[in-house]
C-alpha positions in Angstrom: -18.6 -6.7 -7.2 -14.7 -6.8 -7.1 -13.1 -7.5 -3.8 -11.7 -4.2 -2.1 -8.5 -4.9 -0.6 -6.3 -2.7 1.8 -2.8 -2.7 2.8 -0.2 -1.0 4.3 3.0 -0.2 2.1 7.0 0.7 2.6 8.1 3.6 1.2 11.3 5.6 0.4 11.8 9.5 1.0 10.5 10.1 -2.6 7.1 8.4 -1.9 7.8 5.5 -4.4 7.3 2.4 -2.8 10.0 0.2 -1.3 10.2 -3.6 -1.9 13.9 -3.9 -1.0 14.8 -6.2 1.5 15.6 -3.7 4.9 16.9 -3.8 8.5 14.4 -2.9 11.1 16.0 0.4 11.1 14.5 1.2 7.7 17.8 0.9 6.5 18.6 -1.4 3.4 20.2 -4.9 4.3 22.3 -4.6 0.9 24.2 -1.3 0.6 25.0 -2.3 -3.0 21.0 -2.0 -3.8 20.7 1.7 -4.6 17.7 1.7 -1.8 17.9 4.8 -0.2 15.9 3.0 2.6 12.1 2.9 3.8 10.8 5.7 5.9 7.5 5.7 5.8 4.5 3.4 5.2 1.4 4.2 3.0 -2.5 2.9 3.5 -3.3 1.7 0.0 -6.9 1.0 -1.3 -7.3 -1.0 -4.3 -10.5 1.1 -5.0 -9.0 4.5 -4.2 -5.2 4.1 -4.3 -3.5 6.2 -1.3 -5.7 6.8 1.7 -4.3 9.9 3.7 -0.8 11.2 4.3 2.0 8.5 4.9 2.8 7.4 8.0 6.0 7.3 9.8 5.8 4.4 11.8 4.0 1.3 10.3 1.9 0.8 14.1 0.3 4.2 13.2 -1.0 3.0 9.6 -2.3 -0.1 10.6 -5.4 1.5 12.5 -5.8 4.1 9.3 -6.1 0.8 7.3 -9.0 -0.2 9.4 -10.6 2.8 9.4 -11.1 3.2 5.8 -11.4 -0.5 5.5 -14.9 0.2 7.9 -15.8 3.1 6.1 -16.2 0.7 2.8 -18.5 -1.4 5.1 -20.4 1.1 6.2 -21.4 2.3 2.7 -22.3 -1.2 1.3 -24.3 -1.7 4.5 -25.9 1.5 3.6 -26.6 0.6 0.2 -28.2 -2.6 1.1 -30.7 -1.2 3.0 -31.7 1.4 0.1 
């Protein structure tokens, strides 16, 4: 069984993810980058790709991270006991 991972990920207005390095403003530290800067942050699955709506802040992402993550559990738990 292949490992399901979660994470939480940048991204710019567009929805395309942002791996440019940024202030803690979600501004980009490099004005020369052509980042338009991050502002918003995406719950990934590696199963089921994005999880949800994007979030604004990355504190309210983290817990729908978790969630899903426990909803995985909760159906191999259920599986093992069929």
């Amino acid at each position: 069984m292949a490992r399901i991972t979660m994470r939480v990920e940048p991204r710019h207005a567009d929805n395309s993810p942002c791996d440019h390095a940024v202030k803690p403003s979600g501004r980009p530290r490099d004005p020369g980058s052509g980042c338009p800067g991050r502002t918003q942050f995406a719950v990934v699955c590696s199963e089921h790709g994005d999880v949800g709506r994007p979030h604004h802040v990355k504190v309210l992402a983290e817990p729908a991270a978790a969630e899903h993550r426990e909803e995985h559990r909760s159906c191999l738990a259920a599986a093992s006991r069929s």
